[in-house]
N, C-alpha and C positions, 0 to 999 in steps of 0.2 A: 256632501255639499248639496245635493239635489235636496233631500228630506229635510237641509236646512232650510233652505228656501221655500219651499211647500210650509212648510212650518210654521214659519214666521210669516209668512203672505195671509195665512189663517189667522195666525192670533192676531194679529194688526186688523183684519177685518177686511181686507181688502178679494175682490173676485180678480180673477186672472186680466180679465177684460181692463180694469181698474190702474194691475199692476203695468200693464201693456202701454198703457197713456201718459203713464206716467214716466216710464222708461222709452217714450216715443216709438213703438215698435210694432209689429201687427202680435196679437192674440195669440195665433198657431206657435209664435216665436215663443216664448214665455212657457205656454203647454210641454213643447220640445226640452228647452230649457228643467224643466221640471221632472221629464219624465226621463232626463238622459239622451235624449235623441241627439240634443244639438248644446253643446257646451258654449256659456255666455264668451262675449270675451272678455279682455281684463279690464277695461273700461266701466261694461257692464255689470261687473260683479262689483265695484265700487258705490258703484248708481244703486245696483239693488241692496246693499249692506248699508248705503246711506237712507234709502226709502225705508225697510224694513227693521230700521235699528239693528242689524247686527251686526258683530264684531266684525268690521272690514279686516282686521290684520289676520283672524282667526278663518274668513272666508278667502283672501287670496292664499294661504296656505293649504286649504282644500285642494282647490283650484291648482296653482302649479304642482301637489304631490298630484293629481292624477292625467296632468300636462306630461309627468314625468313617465309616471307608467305608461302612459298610450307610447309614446317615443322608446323606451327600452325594455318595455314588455315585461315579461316574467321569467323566470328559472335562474339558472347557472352565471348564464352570461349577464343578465338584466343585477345581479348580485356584483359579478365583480364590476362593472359598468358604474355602479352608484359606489363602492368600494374605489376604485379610482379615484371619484369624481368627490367622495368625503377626503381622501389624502390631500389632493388638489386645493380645496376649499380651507383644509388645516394650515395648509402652506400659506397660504395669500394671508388668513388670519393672525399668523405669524407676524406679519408684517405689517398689521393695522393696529396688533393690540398695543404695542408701544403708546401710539398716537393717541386709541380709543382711550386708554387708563389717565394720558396727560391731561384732555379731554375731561374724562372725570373728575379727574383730580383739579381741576380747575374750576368746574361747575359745582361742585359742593364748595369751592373757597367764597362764589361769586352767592350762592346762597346764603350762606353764614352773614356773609356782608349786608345782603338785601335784608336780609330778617334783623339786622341790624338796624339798618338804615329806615326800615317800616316802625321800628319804634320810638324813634327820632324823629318822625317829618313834621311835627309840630313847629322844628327848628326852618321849614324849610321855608322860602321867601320867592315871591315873584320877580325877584330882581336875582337871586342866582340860576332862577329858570332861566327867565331873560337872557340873561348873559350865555350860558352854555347852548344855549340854541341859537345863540349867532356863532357862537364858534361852530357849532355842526354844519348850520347856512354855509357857513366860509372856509371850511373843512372840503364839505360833499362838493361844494362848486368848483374848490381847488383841483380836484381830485384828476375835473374834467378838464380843466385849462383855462381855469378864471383867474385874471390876474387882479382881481380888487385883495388889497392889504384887508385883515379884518376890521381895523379901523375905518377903512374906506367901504364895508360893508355896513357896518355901522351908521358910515353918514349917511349912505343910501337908504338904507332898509327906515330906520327913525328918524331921519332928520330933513330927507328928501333932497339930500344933496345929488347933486350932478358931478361926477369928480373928472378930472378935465384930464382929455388922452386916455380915459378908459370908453370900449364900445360899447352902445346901445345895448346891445345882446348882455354884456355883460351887468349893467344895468338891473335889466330885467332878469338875470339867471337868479338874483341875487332877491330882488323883489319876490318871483315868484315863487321860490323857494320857502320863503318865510310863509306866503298866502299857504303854499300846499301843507306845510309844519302845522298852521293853524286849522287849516281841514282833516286834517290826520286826530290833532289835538280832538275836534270836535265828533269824531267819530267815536273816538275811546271815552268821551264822555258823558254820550248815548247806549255806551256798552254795543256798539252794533258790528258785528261781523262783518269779515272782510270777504268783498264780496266783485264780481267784472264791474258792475255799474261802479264803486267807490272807486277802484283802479283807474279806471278810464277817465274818472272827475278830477283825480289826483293826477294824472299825467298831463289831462289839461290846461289845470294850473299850472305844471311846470312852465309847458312850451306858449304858455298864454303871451300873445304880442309879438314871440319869437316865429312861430308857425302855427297859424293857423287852419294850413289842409292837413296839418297832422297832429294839432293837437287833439290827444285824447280817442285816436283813432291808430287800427293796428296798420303796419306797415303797408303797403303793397306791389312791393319792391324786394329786391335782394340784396342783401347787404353784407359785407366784410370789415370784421374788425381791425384795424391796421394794429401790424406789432401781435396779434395773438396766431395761436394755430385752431381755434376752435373756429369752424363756419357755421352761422347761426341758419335755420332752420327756412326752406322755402316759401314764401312767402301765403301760396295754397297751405302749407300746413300748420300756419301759424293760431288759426283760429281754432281747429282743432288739441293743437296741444296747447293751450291756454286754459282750453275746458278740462285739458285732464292734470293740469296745474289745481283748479278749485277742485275737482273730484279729491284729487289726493290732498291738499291742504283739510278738506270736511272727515276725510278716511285716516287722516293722522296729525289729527289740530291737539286731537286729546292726549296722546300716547306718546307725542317726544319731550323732553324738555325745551322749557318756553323758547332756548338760547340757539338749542340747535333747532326747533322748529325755525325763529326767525333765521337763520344762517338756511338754512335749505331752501327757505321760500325765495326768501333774495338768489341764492343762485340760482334758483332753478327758472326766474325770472328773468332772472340778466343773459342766461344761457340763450333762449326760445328767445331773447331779442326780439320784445313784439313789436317795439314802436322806430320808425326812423332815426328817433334822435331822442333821450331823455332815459335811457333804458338805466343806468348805471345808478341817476339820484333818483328816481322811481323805485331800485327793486332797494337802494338804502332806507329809504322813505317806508316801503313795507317791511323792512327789516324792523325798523326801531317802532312801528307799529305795533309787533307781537310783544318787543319787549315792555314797553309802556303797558301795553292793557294787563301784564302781568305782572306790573308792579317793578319792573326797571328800571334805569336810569337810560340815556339815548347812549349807542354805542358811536362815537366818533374816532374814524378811522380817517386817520390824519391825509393831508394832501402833497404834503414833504415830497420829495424823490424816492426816498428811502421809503417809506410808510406805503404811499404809493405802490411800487414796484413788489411790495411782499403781499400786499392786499390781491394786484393783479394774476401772481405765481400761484399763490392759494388759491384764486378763483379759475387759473386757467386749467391745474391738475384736478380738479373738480370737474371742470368739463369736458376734458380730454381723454385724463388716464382716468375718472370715476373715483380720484380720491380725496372723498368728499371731509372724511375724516381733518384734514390738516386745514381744510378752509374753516371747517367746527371750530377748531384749535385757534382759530387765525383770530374770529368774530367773538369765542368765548373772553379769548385774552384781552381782546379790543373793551370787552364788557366792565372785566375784572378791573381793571386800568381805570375805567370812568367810573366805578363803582366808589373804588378807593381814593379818588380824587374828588367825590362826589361830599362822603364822609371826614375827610380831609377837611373841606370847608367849611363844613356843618362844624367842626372841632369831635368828632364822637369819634 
C-alpha cells in the first residue's frame, strides 16, 4: 500500500506538500503515511485513491489485510486466528447467498427489460412521464403521512387547487415535491454529479415554506425515529459522516450496480438522518437520481400499509442487523415492478 501511494503521488505529478493540501493535513503526515511510520485512516485512504485515481476497492483491501496483521501477528496462532475467522465469515455467507443470488437474478431481469425499454423510448411521451411522477409525488408523500388522494395531488400540484380539510403542510409537501423532482430532473440533464451542495438545494426544496431554520440545513438536534430500533447518529457527528457518505459514493459510484448503488446511497442516507424532518423523501429523491442518470425508470415504492411496512423492515434490518442484502432485494424488485409497468404502457 505504501509504494502504491508513493507511486501514484509521482505519476499524477504531484509533491507531497501538494498532496498534503489537498488531503488538508500537515506535510510530515503524508511523508509518515508513505514511509510506513503512521498508517492513513480509512477515511483517508479513500481521499487519497480518490485524488490519485487509484483503485479505492484495491487500496482499502491493502489497508484492512495489514490492519489485520498488526492485530494477530504472525505464526501458528495468527494461522488458526484467520482460520476461525474464514469458517465464521463462510457461515454468515451462507446465509446472505440465498438473497445475494435473488438479488441477481433480479437485476439481470431488470436489465433485459431496460435494454429493452432503451430501444423503444421513441414511443415514450411527456404525458406518461407526467403522469408517473405524480404517482411517485403521491406515493413518496404517502409514505410519510400525507393524506391528499392522488387526484387531490393532481389538483394541487397543476391546477393550483386548494382542497378543503386538507393542511397547509400537506399542500406544500405535495408542491415541493414536484419543484425538487424538477431539480433532480435538471441535474441528470446537465450530467452533473451528485454532490453536498445539490443535497442540500434538494432538501431545500423539500421543506421550502414548511421550515425554514431547516430547510436544507443538517440537523442540530437529536432525534428518534418513532416505531424503529435504529438511533440515528448525534448530532456532532452528523457532518462528519455525510462527508464519508460522498467519499464512499466517489470510492464506489463506479463498481456497484446502478440499482444497488441507488439502494445503498438511499439507506445509508436515511440511516445518518441528517436533517430534522424530510430525511425519508430526500434519500428517495437520491435514490431514483442514480437510477435516471442510468437510464432507469423512477422506482415508486408504494405508500399502502402493506408496501409501507415492508419498505420500513427492509430498511430497518439494514440499519440494525447490517443486512443490506434484503433492502437491495426490496429497491431491486420495487425497480423490476416499474420497469415492466413502464413497458406495459408503451405496449413492447
Amino acid at each position: 500500500m505504501i509504494s502504491k501511494i508513493k507511486t501514484a503521488r509521482i505519476k499524477k505529478g504531484l509533491k507531497v506538500r501538494e498532496l498534503a493540501q489537498l488531503l488538508m493535513v500537515d506535510s510530515s503526515l503524508v511523508s509518515k503515511f508513505e514511509s510506513g511510520v503512521r498508517k492513513p485512516s480509512r477515511d483517508q485512504i479513500i481521499q487519497i485513491a480518490q485524488i490519485l485515481n487509484i483503485d479505492a476497492h484495491e487500496l482499502l483491501i491493502d489497508w484492512l489485510s495489514e490492519q489485520v496483521v498488526e492485530q494477530v501477528g504472525y505464526g501458528n496462532f495468527a494461522l488458526e486466528v484467520l482460520s476461525v475467522a474464514e469458517e465464521k465469515i463462510k457461515y454468515y455467507k451462507k446465509s446472505e447467498l440465498l438473497i445475494i443470488n435473488k438479488v441477481n437474478d433480479v437485476l439481470a431481469e431488470i436489465d433485459k427489460l431496460k435494454e429493452k425499454l432503451t430501444q423503444h423510448r421513441a414511443l415514450d411521451s411527456f404525458k406518461i412521464i407526467e403522469a408517473l411522477e405524480l404517482e411517485y409525488t403521491f406515493e413518496s408523500n404517502r409514505i410519510e403521512g400525507n393524506t391528499l388522494t392522488l387526484k387531490e395531488t393532481d389538483l394541487v400540484i397543476n391546477e393550483g387547487i386548494t382542497i378543503s380539510g386538507k393542511s397547509m403542510r400537506e399542500h406544500l409537501e405535495a408542491i415541493n415535491h414536484k419543484e425538487a423532482l424538477d431539480f433532480l430532473k435538471e441535474l441528470i440533464r446537465k450530467d452533473a454529479d451528485f454532490s453536498e451542495r445539490d443535497l442540500l438545494l434538494l432538501h431545500a426544496l423539500i421543506l421550502k415554506g414548511i421550515d425554514s431554520k431547516y430547510a436544507g440545513i443538517y440537523r442540530d438536534v437529536q432525534v428518534m425515529i418513532s416505531g424503529s430500533r435504529h438511533l440515528p447518529p448525534q448530532p456532532y457527528l452528523v457532518k462528519k459522516q455525510m462527508e464519508d457518505l460522498f467519499f464512499w459514493y466517489q470510492a464506489y459510484k463506479k463498481d456497484l450496480h446502478p440499482v444497488v448503488l441507488a439502494a445503498e446511497l438511499s439507506e445509508r442516507l436515511v440511516t445518518i438522518h441528517p436533517f430534522l424532518d424530510g430525511n425519508g423523501r430526500t434519500s428517495r429523491l437520491i435514490m431514483n437520481l442514480i437510477l435516471l442518470k442510468n437510464g432507469y425508470v423512477i422506482a415508486n415504492i408504494k405508500g399502502d400499509a402493506e408496501n409501507r411496512m415492508k419498505y420500513y423492515e427492509a430498511l430497518e434490518n439494514a440499519q440494525v442487523d447490517n443486512q443490506k442484502e434484503g433492502f437491495y432485494l426490496f429497491v431491486a424488485q420495487v425497480e423490476l415492478e416499474a420497469l415492466k409497468r413502464y413497458c406495459s404502457i408503451l405496449g413492447i
